[in-house]
C-alpha positions in Angstrom: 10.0 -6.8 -20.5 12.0 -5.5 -17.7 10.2 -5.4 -14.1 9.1 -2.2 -12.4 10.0 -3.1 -9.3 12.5 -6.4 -8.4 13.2 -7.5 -5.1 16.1 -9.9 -4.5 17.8 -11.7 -1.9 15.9 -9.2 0.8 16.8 -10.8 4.9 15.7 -8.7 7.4 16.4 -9.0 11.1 15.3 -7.6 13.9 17.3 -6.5 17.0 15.0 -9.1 19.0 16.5 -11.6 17.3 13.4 -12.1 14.9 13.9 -13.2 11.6 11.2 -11.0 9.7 11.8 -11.5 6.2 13.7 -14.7 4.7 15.5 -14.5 1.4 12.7 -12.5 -0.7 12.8 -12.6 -4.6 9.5 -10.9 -6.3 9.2 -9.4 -9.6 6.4 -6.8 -10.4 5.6 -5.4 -13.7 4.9 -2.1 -14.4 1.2 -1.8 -14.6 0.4 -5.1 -11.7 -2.2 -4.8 -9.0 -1.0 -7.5 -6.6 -2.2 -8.6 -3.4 0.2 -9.3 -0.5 -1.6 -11.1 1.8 -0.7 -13.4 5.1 -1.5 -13.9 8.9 -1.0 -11.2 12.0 3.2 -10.8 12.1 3.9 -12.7 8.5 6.1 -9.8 7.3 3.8 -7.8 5.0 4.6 -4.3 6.3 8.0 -4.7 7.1 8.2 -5.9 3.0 6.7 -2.6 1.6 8.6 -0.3 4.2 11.8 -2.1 2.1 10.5 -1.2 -0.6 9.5 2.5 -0.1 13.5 2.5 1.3 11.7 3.4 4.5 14.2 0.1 6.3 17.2 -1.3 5.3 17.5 -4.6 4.8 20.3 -6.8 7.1 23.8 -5.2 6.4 26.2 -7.3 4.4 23.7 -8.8 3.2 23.1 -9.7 -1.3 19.7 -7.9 -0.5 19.0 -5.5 -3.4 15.5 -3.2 -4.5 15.3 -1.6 -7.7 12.0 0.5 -9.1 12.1 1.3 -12.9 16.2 0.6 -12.8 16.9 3.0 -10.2 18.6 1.6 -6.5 16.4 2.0 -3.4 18.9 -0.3 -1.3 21.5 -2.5 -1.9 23.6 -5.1 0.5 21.7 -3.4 3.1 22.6 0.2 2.6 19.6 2.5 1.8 20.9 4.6 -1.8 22.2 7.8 -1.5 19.4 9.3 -3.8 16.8 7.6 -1.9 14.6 11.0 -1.7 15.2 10.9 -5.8 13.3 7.2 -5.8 11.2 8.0 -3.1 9.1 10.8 -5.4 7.8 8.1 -7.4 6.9 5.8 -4.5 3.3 6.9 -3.1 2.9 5.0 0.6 -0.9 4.6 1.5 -0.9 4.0 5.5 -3.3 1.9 7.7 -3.6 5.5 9.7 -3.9 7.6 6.5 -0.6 9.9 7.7 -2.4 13.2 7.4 -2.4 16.3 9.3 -5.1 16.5 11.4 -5.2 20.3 11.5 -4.5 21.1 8.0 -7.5 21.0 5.6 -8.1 18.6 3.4 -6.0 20.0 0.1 -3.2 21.2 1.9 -2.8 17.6 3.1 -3.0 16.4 -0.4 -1.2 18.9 -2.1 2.0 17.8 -0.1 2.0 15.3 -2.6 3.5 17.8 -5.0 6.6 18.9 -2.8 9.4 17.1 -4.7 8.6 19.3 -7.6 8.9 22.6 -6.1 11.7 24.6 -4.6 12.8 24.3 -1.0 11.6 27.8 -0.1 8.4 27.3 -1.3 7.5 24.1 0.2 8.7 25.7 3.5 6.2 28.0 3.5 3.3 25.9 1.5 2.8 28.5 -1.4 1.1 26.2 -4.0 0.2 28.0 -7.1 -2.8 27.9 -9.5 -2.2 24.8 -11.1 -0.7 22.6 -8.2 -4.3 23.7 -6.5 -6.5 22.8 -9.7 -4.3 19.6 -9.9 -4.9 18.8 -6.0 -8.5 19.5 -6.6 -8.9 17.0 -9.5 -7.2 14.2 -7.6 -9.7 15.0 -4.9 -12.6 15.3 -7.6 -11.5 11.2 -8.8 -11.5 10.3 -5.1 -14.9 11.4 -4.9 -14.3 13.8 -1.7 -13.8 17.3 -3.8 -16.2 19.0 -2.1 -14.3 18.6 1.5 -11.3 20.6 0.4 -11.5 23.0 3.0 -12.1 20.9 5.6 -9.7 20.0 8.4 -8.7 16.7 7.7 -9.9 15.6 10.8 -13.2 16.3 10.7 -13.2 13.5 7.9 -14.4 9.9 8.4 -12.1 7.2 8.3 -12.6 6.3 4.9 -12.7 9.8 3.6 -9.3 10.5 5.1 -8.1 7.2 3.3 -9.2 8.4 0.0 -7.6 12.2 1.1 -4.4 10.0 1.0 -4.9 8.1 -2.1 -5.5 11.9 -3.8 -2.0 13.3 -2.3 -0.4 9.8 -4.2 -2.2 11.2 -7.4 -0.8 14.7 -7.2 2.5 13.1 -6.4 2.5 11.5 -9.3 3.8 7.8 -8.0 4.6 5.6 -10.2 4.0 3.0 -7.5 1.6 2.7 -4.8 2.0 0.6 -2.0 -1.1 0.5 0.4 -0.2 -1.2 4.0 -3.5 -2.5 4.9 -5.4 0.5 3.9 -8.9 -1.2 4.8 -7.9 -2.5 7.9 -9.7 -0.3 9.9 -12.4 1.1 8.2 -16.4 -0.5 7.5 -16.9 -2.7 5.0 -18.9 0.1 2.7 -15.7 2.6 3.2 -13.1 -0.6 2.5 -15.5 -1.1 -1.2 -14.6 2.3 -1.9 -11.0 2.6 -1.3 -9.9 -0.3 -3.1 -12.1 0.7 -5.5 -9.9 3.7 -6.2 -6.9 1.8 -5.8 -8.1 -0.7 -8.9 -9.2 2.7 -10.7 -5.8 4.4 -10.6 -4.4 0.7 -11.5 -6.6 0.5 -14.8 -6.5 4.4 -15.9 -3.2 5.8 -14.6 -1.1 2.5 -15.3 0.1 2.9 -11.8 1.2 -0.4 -10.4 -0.5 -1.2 -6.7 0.8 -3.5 -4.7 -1.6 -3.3 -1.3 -1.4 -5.6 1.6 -4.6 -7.2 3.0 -5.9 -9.7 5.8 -9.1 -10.8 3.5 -8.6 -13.2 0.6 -11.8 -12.8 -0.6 -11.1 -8.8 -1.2 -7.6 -9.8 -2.3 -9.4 -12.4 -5.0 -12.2 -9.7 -6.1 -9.7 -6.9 -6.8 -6.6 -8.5 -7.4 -5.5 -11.1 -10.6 -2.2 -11.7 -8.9 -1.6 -12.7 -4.7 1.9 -12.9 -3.2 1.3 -14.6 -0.1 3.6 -14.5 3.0 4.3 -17.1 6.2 6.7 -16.3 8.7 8.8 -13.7 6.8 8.7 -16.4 3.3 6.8 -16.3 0.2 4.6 -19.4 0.1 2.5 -18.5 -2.5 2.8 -16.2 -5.8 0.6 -16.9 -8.7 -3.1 -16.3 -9.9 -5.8 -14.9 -7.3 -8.2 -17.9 -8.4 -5.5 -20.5 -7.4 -6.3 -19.5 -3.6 -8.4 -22.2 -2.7 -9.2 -22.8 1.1 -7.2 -26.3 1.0 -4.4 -24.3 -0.5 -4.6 -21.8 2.6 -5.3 -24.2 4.9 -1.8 -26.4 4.2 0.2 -22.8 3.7 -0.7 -21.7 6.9 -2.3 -24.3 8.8 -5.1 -22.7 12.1 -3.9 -19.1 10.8 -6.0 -19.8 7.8 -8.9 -18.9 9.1 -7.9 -15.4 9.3 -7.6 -14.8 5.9 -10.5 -16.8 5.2 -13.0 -14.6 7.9 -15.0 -12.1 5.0 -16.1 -8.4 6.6 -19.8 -8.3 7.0 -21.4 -5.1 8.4 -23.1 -5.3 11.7 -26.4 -3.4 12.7 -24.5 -0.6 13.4 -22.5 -1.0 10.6 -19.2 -1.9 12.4 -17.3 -4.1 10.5 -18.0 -8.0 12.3 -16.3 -11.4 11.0 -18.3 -14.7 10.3 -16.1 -18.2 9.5 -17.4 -19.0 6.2 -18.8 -22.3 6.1 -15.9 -25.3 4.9 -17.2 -25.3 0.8 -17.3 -21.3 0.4 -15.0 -19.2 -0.5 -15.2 -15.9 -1.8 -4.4 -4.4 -0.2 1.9 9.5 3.0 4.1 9.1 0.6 7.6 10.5 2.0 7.6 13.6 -0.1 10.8 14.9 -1.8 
């Protein structure tokens, strides 16, 4: 079976000098949810901005993305019918991307602006059925009833599940989430990647969502790709991540991936060090 989405050969350097991603070679198939996980600076957002065709690899480089057989860069040149690819990627951001002053299906039905004509994504005129179909997604996200409310009036987590509706509506055959619980309580973070497993299992979307906890990465995810310095160090079976294993791939950094979210008395989100025997992831539119 062919790959959904194969990665080869991706370098990435930055104009600092910094080496961000080093020689990268992945294969996901159509229908994965897979964890990307590493420390603070290890390369995981700079991989899925490649991969959305967001950044383009180093130039002259053998560097080449491909989802379901189409281009999204090659030898460091994004492809000229990126926006073409693009419509079936659906980008879930740490800061949710929404607009804060539009309601709450507006912001999801820009999801369905590849499909429409110029003019009428210009001035926003959704019809019936791009409205019922905005609703619905909103309805499996579980916030339908804050359709007409300014997006940012929402809570954090809400706004994250506004954004996993507008990838729905889209359509995407892929989802990449860039730490998409990062900032929210632990209660909120259940949720989201709750939907994100949901949309895995009923849609057939492949997820590929990049995380700082391994034991959320474990409980959600059967497969982890794990990064180090811009390298894959790891690619295999959740279960495999043992805190030994962590401990030798990334030495004193371990400990960050190993730190489960607990909720405080206020319900902030709080780290504890497990103890040394425990051990428990907007879419550009058109």
């Amino acid at each position: 079976m062919n790959p959904l989405l194969r990665i080869r050969h991706l370098d990435k350097h930055f104009a600092n000098g910094k080496h961000a991603l080093r020689d990268i070679n992945l294969d996901i198939a159509r229908g994965e949810m897979v964890a990307l996980i590493g420390a603070s600076g290890s390369g995981k957002s700079t991989l899925l901005r490649h991969v959305a065709g967001l950044v383009a690899a180093d130039g002259g480089s053998e560097s080449m993305i491909e989802i379901d057989g189409c281009c999204v860069q090659q030898g460091g040149r994004i492809h000229r019918d990126i926006r073409k690819v693009r419509s079936q990627v659906g980008f879930v951001f740490q800061q949710f991307n929404l607009v804060a002053r539009l309601p709450v299906l507006v912001n999801v039905l820009v999801g369905s602006l590849h499909r429409m004509p110029w003019w009428r994504s210009w001035m926003r005129m959704f019809n019936a059925q791009e409205r019922a179909l905005a609703l619905d997604a909103l309805s499996r996200v579980g916030i339908a009833d804050c359709h007409a409310q300014r997006a940012s009036t929402l809570s954090g987590g809400q706004q994250q599940r506004a954004a996993i509706a507008r990838t729905l509506v889209q359509g995407a055959k892929v989802v990449l989430a860039d730490e998409p619980i990062a900032s929210l309580d632990p209660e909120s973070s259940r949720k989201v990647m709750e939907i994100l497993a949901r949309i895995n299992r009923e849609d057939g979307c492949t997820v590929v969502v990049s995380l700082h906890q391994v034991d959320i990465a474990m409980k959600y995810c059967a497969r982890v790709v794990a990064l180090n310095q811009g390298q894959v160090v790891f690619d295999g079976p959740s279960a495999s991540l043992t805190p030994a294993l962590l401990r030798s791939l990334y030495g004193v950094q371990a400990e960050e991936l190993l730190r489960p979210a607990t909720p405080s008395a206020e319900g902030a989100s709080v780290h504890v060090l497990p103890q040394p025997h425990a051990m428990p992831w907007a879419a550009q539119a058109a």
